[in-house]
C-alpha positions, 0 to 999 in steps of 0.5 A: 790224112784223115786221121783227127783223134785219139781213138785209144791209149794202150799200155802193155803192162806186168799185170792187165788185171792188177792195172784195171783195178787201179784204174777203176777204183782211183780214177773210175774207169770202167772195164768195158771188153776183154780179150785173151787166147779164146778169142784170138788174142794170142799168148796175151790178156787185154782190158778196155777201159772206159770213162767218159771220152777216154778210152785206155788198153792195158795188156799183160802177156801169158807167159814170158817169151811173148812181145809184151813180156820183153817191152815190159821188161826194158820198159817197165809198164808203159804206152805201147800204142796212141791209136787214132782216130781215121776216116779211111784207115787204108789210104793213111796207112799207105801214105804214112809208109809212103812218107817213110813210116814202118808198117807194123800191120797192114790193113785189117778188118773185124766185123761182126752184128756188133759193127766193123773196124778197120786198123793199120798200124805204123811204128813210130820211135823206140816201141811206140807205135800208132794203130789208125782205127777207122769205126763204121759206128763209133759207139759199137764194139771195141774190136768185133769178133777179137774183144768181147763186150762186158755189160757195163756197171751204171754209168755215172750221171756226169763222168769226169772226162771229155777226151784225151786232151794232149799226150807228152812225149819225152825225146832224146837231146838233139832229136826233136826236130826229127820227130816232129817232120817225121809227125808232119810227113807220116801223119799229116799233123802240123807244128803250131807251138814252141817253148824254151823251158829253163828250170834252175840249171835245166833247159829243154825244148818243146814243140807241139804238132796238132791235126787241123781240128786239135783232136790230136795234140802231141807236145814233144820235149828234148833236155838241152845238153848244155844244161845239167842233167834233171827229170827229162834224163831221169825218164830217158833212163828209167824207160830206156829211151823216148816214150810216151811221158804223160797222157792229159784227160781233158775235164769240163769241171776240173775242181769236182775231177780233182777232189773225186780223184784225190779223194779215190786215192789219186796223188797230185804234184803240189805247187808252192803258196806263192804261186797262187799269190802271184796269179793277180799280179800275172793278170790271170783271173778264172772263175774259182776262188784262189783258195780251192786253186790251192787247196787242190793243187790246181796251175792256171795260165792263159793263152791268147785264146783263154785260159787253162787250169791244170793238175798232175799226177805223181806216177804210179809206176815202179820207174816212176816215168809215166804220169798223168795230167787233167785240164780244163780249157776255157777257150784256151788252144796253146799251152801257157808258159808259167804252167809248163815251167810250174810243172817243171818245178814241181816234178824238180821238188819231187826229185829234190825230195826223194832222190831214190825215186825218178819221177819225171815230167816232160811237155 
């Protein structure tokens, strides 16, 4: 296989307008493309947002018998597609389907002066699916002839985000080894990290799978059924099923990400004090002063490797299911195991402390 990143995140959601607005003006996106009936889109509007590395899809449909209408509807807003970055959409295409994967849409190509892309779309579990994207220029058109481009606003001197680190996906209790050979045969990706989590009477189980350069990252989570109900069931419930739980933007400077962000209205999970002063005591040391750390919220953790700094979001959906994450790795390649706990329980203390809310978290 030669797919190696994420090319885009699409979510189909109530209102593509009202999305972009929220992305833009909290996290400094920028709308990027558009496409709509005019231009072949049918029954349906579409946004392309970009910032930095990142690119995100949010797609509302026009009326109410239209697919993106009934995964709304079972859903709630959420992440459709996780498409990826290929150098040859037609052959991975065919090997996902050989290995067992279900074609969606086969191979098509869009081309105009703008350049010329390649896409192929397999599905993976419960609505979710994976569209190969193979561009012949990287920097041209998002999807030549079906999205039109807008004139971009200025662009920030030192935008935020480098890429999409890692994406979360919250499974079904029982399902995650499944998952994960399904993720090595159809797409060619490999298990390198595994990690029990307990949180008070809850237990899951996480692995990740990665292609060879770590361009894909997806860290698969399933509640243990012999501990008590919490957060992950929360998600199942609230999405109806497995999906997608939190998408992490990767930053080179996640202290000047995280004030811009809040200070644009983004909420962050807050972590107790007492973290902060048992970081000395882990041997965890980085360049920012423990002060700034806790001030923002920030968990920092160490792999073989590096270190990792970390924040999460609060969800901004209705079902409070899909969040958000930023990170910054200093030459960190894993995932450290006091973050990924802390993360645990900070969402734990959020369902402590609203119980008519489910927000959940899941890596």
């Amino acid at each position: 296989m030669t797919a190696h990143g994420v090319d885009h995140v699409e979510f189909f959601v109530g209102d593509a307008a009202q999305a972009a607005h929220y992305y833009c003006t909290t996290y400094g996106f920028r709308v990027v493309a558009e496409a709509d009936p005019l231009t072949g889109l049918a029954g349906a509007r579409s946004l392309v947002l970009a910032h930095g590395g990142v690119r995100l899809v949010v797609t509302s449909a026009l009326h109410d018998d239209h697919p993106v209408s009934r995964f709304v509807r079972r859903h709630g807003d959420g992440v459709r597609d996780v498409a990826l970055c290929t150098t040859d959409a037609v052959s991975d295409f065919a090997r996902a389907v050989a290995a067992g994967a279900e074609a969606v849409a086969g191979p098509r190509t869009f081309e105009d002066g703008s350049g010329r892309v390649t896409v192929a779309t397999v599905a993976a579990a419960n609505d979710l699916v994976h569209t190969l994207v193979q561009r012949d220029d990287p920097s041209g058109s998002f999807l030549p002839g079906r999205y039109r481009s807008i004139s971009e606003a200025a662009v920030p001197t030192a935008e935020l985000f480098r890429s999409i680190d890692h994406l979360a996906f919250c499974l079904r209790p029982g399902s995650l080894a499944g998952v994960v050979d399904f993720y090595e045969r159809a797409l060619g990706l490999r298990h390198t990290y595994y990690e029990y989590i307990v949180v008070g009477g809850q237990a899951m189980e996480s692995k990740v799978v990665q292609d060879e350069s770590r361009g894909i990252t997806f860290t698969m989570v399933e509640p243990d059924p012999s501990g008590a109900r919490g957060q992950l069931n929360d998600f199942l419930d609230g999405f109806d099923g497995p999906g997608v739980q939190h998408v992490a933007y990767g930053t080179d400077d996640i202290v000047r990400a995280a004030g811009e962000l809040r200070e644009s209205g983004v909420e962050f999970l807050s972590t107790p004090a007492g973290y902060y002063s048992s970081l000395a005591e882990r041997g965890i040391d980085v360049d920012i002063d423990t002060r700034a750390l806790q001030e923002l919220g920030l968990l920092v953790d160490r792999d073989e490797w590096g270190h990792l700094i970390q924040v999460f979001t609060r969800s901004p959906f209705a079902r409070r299911t899909v969040f958000f994450e930023l990170i910054q790795r200093v030459e960190a390649r894993t995932f450290g195991s006091g973050n990924i706990k802390a993360l645990y329980e900070a969402v734990e203390r959020e369902r402590v402390q609203a119980p008519g809310l489910t927000v959940r978290a899941g890596r």
